[in-house]
mmCIF file of the N, C-alpha and C atoms, coordinates in Angstrom:
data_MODEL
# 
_entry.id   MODEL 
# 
loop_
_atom_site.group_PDB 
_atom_site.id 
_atom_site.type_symbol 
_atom_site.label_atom_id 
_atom_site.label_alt_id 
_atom_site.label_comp_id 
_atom_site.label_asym_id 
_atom_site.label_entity_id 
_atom_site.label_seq_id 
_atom_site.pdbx_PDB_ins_code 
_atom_site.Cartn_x 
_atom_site.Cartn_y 
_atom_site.Cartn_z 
_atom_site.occupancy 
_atom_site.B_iso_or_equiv 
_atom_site.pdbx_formal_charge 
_atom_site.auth_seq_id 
_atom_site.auth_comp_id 
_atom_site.auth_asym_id 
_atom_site.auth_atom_id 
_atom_site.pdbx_PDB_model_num 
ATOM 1   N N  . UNK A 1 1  ? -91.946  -176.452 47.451 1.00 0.00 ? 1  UNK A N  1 
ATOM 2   C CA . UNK A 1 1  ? -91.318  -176.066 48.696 1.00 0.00 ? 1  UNK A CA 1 
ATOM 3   C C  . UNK A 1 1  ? -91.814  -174.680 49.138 1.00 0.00 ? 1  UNK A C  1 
ATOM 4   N N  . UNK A 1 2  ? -91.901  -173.657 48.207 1.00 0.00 ? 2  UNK A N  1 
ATOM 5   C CA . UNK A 1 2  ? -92.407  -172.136 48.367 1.00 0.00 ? 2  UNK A CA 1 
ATOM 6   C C  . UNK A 1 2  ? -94.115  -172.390 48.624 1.00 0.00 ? 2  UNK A C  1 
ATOM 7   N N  . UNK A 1 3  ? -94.489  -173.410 48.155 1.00 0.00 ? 3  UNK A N  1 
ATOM 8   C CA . UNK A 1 3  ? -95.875  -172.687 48.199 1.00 0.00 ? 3  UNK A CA 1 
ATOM 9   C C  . UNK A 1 3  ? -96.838  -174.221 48.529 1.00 0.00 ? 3  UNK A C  1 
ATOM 10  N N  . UNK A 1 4  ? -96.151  -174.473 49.697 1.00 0.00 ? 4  UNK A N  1 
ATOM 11  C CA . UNK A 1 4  ? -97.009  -176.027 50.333 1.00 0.00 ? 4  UNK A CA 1 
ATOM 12  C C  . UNK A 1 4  ? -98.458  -176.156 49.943 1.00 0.00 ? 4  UNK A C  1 
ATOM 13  N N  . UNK A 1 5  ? -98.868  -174.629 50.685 1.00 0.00 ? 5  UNK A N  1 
ATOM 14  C CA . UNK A 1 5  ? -100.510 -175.024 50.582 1.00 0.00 ? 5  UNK A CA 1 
ATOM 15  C C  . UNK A 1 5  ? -101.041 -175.056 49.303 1.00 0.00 ? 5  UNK A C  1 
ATOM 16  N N  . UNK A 1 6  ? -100.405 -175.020 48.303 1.00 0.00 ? 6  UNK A N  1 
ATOM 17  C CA . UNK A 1 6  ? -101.128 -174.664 46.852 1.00 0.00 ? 6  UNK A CA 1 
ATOM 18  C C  . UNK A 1 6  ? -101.222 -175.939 46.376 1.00 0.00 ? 6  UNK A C  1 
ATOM 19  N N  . UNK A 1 7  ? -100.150 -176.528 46.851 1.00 0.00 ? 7  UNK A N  1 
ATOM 20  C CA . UNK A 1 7  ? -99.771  -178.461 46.291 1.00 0.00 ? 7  UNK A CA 1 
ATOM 21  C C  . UNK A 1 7  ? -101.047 -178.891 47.163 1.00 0.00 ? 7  UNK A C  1 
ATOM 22  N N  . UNK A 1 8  ? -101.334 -178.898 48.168 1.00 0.00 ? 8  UNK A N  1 
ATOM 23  C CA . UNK A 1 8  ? -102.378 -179.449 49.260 1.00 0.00 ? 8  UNK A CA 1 
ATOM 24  C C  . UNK A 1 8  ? -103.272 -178.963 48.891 1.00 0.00 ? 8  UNK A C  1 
ATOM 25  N N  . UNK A 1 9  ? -104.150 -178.074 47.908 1.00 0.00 ? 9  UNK A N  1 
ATOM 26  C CA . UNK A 1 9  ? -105.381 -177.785 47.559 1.00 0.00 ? 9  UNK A CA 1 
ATOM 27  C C  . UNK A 1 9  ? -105.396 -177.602 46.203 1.00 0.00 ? 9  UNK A C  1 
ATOM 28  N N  . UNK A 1 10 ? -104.364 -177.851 45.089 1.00 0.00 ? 10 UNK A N  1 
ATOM 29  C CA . UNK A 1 10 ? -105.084 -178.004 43.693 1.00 0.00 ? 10 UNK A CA 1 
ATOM 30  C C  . UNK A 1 10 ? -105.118 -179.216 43.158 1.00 0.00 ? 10 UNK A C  1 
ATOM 31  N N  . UNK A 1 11 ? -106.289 -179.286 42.026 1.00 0.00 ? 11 UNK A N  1 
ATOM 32  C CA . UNK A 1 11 ? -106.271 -180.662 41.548 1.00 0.00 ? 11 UNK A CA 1 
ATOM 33  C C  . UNK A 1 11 ? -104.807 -181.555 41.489 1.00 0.00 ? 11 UNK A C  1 
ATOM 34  N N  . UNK A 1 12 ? -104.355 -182.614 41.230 1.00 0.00 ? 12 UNK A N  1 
ATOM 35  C CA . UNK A 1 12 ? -103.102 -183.364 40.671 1.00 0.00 ? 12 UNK A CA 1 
ATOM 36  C C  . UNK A 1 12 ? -102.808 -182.928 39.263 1.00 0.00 ? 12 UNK A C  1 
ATOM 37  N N  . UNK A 1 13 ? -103.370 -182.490 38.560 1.00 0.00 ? 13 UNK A N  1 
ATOM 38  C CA . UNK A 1 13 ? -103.472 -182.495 37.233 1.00 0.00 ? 13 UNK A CA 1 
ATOM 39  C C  . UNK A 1 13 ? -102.714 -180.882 37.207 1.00 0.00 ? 13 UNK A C  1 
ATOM 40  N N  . UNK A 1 14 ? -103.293 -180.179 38.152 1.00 0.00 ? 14 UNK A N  1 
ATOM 41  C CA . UNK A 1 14 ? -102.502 -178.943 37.684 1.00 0.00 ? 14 UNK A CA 1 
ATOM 42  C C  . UNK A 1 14 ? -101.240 -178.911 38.154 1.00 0.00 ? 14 UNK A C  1 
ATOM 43  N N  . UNK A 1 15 ? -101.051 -179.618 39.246 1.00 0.00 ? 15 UNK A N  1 
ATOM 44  C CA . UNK A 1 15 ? -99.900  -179.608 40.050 1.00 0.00 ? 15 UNK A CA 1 
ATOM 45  C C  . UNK A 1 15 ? -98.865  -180.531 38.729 1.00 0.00 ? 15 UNK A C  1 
ATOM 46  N N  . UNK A 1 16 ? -99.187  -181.825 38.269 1.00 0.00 ? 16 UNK A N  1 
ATOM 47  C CA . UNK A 1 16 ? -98.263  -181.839 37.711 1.00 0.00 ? 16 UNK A CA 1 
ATOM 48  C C  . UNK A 1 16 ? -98.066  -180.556 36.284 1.00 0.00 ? 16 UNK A C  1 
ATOM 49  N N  . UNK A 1 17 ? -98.732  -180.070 35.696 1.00 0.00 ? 17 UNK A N  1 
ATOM 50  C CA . UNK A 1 17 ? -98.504  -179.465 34.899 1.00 0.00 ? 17 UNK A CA 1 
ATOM 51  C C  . UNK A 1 17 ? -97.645  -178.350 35.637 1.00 0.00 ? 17 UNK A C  1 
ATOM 52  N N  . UNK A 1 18 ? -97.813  -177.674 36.428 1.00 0.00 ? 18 UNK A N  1 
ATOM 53  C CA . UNK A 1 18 ? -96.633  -176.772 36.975 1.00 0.00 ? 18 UNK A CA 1 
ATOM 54  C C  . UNK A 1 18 ? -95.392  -176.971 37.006 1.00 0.00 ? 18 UNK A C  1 
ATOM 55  N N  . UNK A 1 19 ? -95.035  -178.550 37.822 1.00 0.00 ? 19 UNK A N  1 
ATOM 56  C CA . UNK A 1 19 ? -93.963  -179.113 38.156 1.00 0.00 ? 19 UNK A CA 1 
ATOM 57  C C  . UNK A 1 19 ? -93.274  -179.533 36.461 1.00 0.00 ? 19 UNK A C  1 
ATOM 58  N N  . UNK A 1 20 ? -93.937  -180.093 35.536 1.00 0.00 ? 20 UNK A N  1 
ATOM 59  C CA . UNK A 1 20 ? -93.939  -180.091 33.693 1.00 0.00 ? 20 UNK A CA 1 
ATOM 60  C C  . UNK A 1 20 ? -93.467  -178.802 33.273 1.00 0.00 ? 20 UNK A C  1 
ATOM 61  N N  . UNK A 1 21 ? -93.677  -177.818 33.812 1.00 0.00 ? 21 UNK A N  1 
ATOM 62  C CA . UNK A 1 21 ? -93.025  -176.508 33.083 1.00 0.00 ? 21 UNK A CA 1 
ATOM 63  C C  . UNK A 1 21 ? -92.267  -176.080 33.735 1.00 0.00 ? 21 UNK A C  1 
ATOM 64  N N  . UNK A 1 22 ? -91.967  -175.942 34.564 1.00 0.00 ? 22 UNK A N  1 
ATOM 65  C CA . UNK A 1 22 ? -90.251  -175.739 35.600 1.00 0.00 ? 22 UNK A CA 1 
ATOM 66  C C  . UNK A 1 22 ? -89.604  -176.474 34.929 1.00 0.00 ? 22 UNK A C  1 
ATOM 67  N N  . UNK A 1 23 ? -89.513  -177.995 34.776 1.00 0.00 ? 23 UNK A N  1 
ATOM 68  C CA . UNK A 1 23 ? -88.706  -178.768 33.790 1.00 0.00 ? 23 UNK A CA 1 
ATOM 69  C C  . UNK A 1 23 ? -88.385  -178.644 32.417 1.00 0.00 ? 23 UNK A C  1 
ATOM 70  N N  . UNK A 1 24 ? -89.531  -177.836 31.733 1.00 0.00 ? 24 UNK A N  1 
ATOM 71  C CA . UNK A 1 24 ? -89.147  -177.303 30.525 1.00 0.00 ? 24 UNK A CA 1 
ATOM 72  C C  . UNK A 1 24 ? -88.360  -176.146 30.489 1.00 0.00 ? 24 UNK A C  1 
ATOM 73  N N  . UNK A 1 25 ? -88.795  -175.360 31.477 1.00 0.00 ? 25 UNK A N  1 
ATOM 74  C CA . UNK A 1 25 ? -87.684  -174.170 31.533 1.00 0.00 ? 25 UNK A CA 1 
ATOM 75  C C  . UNK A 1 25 ? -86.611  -174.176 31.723 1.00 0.00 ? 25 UNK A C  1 
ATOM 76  N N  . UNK A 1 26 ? -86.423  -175.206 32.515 1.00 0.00 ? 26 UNK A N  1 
ATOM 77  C CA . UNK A 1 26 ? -85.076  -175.988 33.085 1.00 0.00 ? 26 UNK A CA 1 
ATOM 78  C C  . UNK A 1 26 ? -84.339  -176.114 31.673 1.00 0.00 ? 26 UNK A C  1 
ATOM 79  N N  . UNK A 1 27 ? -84.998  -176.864 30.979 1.00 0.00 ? 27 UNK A N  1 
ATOM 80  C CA . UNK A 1 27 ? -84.134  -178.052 29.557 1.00 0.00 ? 27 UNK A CA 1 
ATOM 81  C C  . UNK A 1 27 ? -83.933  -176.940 28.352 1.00 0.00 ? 27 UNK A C  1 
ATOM 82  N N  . UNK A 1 28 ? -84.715  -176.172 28.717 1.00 0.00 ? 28 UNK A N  1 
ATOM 83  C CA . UNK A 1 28 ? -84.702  -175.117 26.957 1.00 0.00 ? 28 UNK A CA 1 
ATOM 84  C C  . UNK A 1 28 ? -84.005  -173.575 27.849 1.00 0.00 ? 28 UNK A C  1 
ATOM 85  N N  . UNK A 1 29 ? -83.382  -173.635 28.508 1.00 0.00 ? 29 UNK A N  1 
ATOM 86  C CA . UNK A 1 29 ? -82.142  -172.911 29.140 1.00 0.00 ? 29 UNK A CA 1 
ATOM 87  C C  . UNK A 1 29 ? -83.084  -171.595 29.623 1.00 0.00 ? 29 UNK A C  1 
ATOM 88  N N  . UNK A 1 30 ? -84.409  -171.775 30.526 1.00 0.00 ? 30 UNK A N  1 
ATOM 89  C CA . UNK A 1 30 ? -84.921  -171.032 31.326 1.00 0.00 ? 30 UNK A CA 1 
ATOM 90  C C  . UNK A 1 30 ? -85.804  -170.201 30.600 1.00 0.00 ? 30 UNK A C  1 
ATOM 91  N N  . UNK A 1 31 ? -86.102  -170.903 29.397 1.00 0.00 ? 31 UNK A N  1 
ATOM 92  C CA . UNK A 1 31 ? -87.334  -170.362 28.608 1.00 0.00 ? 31 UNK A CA 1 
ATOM 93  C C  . UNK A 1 31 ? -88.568  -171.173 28.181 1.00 0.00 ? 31 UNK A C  1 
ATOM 94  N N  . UNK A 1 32 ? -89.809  -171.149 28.314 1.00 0.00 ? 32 UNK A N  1 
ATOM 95  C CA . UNK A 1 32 ? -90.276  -172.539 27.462 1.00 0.00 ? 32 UNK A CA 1 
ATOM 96  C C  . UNK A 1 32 ? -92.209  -171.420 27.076 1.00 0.00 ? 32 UNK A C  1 
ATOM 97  N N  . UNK A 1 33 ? -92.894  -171.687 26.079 1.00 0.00 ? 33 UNK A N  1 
ATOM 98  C CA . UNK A 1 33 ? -93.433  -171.383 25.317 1.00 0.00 ? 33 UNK A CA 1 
ATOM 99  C C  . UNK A 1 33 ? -94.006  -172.382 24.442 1.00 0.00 ? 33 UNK A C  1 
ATOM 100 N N  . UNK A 1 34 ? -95.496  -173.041 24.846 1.00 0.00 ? 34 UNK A N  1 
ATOM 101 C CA . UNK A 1 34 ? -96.468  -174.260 24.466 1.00 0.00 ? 34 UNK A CA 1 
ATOM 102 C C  . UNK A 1 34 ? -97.538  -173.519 24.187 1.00 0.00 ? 34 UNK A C  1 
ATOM 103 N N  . UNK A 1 35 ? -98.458  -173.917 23.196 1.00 0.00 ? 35 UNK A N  1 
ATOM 104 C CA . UNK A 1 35 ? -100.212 -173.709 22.981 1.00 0.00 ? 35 UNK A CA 1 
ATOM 105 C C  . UNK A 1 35 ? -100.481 -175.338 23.222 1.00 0.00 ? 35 UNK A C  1 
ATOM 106 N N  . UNK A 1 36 ? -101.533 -175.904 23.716 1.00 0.00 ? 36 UNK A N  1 
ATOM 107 C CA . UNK A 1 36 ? -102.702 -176.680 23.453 1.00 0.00 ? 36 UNK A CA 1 
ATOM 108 C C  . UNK A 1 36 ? -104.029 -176.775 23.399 1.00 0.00 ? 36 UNK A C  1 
ATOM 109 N N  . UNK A 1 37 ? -104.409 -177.062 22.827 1.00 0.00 ? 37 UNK A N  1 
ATOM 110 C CA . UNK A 1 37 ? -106.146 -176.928 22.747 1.00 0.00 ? 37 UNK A CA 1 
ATOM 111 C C  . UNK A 1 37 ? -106.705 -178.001 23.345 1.00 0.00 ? 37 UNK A C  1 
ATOM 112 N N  . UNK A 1 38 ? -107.572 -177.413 23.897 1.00 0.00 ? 38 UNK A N  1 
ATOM 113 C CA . UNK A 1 38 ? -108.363 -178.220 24.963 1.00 0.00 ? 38 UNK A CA 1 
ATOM 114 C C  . UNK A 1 38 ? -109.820 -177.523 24.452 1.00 0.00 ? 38 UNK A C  1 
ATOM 115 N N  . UNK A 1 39 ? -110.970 -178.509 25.409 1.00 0.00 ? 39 UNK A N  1 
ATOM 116 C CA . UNK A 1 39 ? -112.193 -178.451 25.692 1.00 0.00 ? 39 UNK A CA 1 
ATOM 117 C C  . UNK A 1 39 ? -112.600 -178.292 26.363 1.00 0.00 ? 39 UNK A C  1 
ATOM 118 N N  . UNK A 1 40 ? -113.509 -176.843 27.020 1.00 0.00 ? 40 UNK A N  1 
ATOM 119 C CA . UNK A 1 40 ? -114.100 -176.768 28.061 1.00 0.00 ? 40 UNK A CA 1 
ATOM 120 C C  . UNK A 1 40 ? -115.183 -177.614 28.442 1.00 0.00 ? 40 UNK A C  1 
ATOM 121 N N  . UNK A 1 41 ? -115.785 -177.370 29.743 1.00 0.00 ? 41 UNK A N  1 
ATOM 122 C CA . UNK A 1 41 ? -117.043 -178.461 30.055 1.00 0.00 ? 41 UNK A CA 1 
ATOM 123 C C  . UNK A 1 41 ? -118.393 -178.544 29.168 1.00 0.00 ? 41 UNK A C  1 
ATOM 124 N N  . UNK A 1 42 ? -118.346 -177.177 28.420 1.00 0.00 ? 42 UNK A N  1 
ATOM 125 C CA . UNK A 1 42 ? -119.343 -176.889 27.596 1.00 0.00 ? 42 UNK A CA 1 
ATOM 126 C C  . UNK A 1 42 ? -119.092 -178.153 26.363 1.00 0.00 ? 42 UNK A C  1 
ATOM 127 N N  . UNK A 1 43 ? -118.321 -178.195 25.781 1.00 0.00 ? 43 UNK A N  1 
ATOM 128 C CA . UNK A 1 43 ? -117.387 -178.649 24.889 1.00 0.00 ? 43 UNK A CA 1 
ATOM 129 C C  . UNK A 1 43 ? -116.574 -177.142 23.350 1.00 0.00 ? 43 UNK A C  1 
ATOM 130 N N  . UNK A 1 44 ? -116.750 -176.434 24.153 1.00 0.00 ? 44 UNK A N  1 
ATOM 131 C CA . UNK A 1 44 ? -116.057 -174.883 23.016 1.00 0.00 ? 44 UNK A CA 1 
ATOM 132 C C  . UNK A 1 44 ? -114.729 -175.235 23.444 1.00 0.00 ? 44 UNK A C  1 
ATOM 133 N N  . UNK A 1 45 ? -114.037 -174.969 22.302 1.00 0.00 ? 45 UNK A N  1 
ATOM 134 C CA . UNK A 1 45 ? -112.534 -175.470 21.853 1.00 0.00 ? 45 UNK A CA 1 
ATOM 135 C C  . UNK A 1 45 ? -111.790 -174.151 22.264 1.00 0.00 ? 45 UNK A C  1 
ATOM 136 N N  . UNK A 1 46 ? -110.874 -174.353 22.896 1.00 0.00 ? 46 UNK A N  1 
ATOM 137 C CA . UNK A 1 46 ? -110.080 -173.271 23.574 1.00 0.00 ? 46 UNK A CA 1 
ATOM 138 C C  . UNK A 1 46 ? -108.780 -173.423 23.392 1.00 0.00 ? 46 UNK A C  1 
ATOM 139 N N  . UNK A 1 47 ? -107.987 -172.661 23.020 1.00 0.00 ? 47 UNK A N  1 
ATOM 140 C CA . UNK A 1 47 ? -106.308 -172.671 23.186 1.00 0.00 ? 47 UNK A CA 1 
ATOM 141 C C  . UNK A 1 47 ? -105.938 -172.330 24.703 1.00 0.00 ? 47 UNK A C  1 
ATOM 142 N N  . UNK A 1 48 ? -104.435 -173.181 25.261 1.00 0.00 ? 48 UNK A N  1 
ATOM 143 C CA . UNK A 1 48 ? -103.858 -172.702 26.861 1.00 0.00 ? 48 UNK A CA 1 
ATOM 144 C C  . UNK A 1 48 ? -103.022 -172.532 26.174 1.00 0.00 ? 48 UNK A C  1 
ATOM 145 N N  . UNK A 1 49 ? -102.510 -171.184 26.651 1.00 0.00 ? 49 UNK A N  1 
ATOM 146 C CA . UNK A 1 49 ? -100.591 -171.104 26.883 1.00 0.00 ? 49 UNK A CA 1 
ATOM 147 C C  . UNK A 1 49 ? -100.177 -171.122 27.821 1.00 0.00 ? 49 UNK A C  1 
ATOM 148 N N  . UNK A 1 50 ? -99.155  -172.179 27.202 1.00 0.00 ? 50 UNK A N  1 
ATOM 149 C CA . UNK A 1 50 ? -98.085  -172.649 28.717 1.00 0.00 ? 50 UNK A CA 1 
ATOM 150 C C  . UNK A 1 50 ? -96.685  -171.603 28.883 1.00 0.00 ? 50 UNK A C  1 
ATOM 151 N N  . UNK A 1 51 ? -96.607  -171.275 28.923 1.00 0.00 ? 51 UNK A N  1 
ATOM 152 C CA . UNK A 1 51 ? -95.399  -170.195 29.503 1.00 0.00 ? 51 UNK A CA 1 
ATOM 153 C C  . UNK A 1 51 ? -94.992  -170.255 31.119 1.00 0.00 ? 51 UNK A C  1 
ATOM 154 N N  . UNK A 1 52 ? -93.232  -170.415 30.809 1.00 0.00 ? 52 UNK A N  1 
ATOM 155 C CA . UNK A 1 52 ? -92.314  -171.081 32.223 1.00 0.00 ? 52 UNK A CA 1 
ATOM 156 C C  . UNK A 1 52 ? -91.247  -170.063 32.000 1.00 0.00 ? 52 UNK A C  1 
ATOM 157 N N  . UNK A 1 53 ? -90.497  -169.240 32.512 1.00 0.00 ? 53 UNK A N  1 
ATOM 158 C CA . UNK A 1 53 ? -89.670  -168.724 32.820 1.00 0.00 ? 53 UNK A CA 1 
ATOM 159 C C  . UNK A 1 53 ? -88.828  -168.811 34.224 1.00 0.00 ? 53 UNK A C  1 
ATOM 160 N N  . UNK A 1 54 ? -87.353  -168.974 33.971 1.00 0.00 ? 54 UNK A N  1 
ATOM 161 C CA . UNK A 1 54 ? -86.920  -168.951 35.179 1.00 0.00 ? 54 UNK A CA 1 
ATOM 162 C C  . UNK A 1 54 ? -85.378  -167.930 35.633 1.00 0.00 ? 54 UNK A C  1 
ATOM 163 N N  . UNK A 1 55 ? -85.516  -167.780 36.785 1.00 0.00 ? 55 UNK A N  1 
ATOM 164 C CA . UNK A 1 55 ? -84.918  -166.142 36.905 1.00 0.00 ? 55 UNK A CA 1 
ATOM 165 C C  . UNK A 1 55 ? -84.958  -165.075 36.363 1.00 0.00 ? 55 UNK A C  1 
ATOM 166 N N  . UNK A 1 56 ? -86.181  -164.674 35.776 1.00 0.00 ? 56 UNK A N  1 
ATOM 167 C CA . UNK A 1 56 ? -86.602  -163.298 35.247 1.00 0.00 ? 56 UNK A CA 1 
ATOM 168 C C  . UNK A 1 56 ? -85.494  -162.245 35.562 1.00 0.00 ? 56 UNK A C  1 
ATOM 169 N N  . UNK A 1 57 ? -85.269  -161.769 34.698 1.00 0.00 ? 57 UNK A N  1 
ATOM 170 C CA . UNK A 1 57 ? -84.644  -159.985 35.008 1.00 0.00 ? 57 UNK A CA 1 
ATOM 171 C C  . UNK A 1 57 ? -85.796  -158.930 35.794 1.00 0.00 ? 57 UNK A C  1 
ATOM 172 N N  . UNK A 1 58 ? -85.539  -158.064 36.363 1.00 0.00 ? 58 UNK A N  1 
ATOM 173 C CA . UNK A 1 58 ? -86.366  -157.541 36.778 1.00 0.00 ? 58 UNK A CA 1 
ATOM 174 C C  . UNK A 1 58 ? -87.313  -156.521 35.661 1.00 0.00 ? 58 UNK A C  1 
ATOM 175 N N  . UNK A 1 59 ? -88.385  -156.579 35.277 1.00 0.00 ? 59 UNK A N  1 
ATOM 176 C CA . UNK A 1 59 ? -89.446  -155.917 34.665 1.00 0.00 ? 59 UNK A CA 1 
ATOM 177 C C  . UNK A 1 59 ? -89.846  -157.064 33.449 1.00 0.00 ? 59 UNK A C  1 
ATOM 178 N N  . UNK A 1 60 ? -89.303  -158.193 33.136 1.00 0.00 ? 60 UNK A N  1 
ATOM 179 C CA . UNK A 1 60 ? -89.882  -159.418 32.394 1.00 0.00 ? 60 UNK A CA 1 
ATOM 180 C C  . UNK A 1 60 ? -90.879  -159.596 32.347 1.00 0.00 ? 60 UNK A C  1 
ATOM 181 N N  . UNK A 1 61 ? -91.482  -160.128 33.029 1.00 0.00 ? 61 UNK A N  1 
ATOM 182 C CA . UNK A 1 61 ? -93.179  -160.625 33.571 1.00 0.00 ? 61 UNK A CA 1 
ATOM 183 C C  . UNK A 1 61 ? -93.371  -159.679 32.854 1.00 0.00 ? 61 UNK A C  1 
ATOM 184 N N  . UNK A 1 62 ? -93.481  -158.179 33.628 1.00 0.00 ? 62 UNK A N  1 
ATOM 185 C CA . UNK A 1 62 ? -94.273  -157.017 33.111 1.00 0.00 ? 62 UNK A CA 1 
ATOM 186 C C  . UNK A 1 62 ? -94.607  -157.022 31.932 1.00 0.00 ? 62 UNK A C  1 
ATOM 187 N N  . UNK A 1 63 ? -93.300  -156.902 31.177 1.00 0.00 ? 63 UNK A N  1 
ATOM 188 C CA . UNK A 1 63 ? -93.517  -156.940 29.614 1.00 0.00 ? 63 UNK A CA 1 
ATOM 189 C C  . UNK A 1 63 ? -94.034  -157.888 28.714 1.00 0.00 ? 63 UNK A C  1 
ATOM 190 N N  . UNK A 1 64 ? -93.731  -159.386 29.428 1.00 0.00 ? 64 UNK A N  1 
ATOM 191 C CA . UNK A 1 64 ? -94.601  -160.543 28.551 1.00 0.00 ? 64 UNK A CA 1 
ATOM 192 C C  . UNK A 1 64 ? -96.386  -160.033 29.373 1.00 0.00 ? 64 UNK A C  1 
ATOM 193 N N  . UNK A 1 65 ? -96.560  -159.819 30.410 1.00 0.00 ? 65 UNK A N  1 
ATOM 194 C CA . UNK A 1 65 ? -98.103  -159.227 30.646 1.00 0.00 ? 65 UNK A CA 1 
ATOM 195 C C  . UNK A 1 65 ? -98.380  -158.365 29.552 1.00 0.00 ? 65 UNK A C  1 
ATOM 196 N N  . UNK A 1 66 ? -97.831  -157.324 29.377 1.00 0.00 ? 66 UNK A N  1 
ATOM 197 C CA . UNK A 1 66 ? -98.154  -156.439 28.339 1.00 0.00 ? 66 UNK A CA 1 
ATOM 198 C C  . UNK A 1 66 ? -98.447  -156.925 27.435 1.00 0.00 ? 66 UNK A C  1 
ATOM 199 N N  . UNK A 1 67 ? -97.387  -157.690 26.900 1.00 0.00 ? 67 UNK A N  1 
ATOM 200 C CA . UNK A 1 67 ? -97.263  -157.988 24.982 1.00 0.00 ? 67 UNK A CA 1 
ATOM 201 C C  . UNK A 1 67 ? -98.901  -159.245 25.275 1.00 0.00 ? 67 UNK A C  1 
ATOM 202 N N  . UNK A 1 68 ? -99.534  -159.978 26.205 1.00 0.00 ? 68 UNK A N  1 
ATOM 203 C CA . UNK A 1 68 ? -100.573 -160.852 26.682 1.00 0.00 ? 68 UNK A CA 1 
ATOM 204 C C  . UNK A 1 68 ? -101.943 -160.011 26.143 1.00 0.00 ? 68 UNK A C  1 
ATOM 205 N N  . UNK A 1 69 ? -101.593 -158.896 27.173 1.00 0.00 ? 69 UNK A N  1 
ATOM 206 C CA . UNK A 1 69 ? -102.882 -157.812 26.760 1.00 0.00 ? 69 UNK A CA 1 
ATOM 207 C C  . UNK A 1 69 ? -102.939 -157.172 25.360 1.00 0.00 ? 69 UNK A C  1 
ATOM 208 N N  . UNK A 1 70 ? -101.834 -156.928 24.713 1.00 0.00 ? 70 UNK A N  1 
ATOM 209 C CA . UNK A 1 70 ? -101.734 -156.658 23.288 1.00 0.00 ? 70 UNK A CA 1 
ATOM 210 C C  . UNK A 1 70 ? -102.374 -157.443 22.035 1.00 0.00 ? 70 UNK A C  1 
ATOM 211 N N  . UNK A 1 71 ? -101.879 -158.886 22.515 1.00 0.00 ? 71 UNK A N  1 
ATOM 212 C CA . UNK A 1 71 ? -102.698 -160.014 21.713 1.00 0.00 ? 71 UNK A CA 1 
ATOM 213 C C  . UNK A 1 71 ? -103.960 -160.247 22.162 1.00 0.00 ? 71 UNK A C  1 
ATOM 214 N N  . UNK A 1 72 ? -104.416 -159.512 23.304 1.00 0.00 ? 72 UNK A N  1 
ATOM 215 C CA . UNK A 1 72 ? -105.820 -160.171 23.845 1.00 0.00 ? 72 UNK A CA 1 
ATOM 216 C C  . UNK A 1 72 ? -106.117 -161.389 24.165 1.00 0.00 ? 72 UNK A C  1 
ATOM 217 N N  . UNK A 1 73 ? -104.656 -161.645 24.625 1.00 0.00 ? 73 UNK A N  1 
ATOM 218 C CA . UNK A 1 73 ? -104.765 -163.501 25.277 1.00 0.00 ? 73 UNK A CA 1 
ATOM 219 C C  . UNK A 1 73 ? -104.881 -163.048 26.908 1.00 0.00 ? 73 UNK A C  1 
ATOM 220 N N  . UNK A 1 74 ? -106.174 -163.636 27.140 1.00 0.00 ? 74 UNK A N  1 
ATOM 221 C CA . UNK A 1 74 ? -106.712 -163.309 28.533 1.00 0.00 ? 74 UNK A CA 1 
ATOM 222 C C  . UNK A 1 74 ? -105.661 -164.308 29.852 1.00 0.00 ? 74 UNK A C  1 
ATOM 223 N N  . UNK A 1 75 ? -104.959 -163.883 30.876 1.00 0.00 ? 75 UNK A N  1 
ATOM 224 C CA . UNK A 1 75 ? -104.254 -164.729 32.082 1.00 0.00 ? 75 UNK A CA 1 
ATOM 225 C C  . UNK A 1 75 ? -105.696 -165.336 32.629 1.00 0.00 ? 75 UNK A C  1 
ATOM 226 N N  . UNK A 1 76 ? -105.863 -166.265 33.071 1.00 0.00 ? 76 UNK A N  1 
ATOM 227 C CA . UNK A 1 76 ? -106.855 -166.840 34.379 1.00 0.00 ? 76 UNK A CA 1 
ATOM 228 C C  . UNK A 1 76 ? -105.686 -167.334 35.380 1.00 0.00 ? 76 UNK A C  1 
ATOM 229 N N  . UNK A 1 77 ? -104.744 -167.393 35.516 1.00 0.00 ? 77 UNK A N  1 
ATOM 230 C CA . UNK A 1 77 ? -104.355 -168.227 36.287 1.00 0.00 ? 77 UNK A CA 1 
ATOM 231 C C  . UNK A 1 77 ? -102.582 -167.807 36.134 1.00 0.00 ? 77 UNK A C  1 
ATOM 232 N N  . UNK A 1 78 ? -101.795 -167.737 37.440 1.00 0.00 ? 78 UNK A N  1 
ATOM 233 C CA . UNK A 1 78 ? -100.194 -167.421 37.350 1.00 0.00 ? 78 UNK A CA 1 
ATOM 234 C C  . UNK A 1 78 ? -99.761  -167.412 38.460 1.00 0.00 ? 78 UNK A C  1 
ATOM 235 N N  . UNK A 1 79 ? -98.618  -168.659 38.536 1.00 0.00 ? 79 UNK A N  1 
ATOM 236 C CA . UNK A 1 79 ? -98.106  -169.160 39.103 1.00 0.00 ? 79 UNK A CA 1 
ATOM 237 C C  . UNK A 1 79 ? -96.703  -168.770 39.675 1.00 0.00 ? 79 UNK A C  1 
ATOM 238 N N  . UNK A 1 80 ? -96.822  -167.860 40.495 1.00 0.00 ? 80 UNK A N  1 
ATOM 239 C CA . UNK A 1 80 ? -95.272  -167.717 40.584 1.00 0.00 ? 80 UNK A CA 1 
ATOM 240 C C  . UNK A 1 80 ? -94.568  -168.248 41.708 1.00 0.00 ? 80 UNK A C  1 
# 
């Protein structure tokens, strides 16, 4: 509803995975926290983290960004 044009120009695949983690955040009481490993096109084996939060306190994000850069787990991509 917030963000029409994003549904109208990304693959299906990501779109459902977005709409997949709102629902997890939903069910695990507005927290949710996944790894999977996947394969890039190259075929090099990569870990995603899925991370869903819902109604953040104000400075949240910030601090899970931080503690991101601490582990050296690189963002490509965030959805808010």
């Amino acid at each position: 509803m917030n963000h029409g044009s994003y549904v109208r120009i990304s693959p299906p695949e990501r779109v459902a995975r977005v709409l997949w983690l709102y629902q997890q955040a939903i069910r695990h009481d507005g927290l949710f926290l996944d790894v999977e490993q996947k394969e890039d096109e190259r075929g090099a084996k990569k870990s995603r983290v899925l991370f869903s939060v819902g109604n953040p306190r104000k400075g949240f994000l910030t601090q899970v960004s931080e503690i991101f850069q601490r582990l050296k787990i690189g963002v490509r991509r965030s959805t808010v």
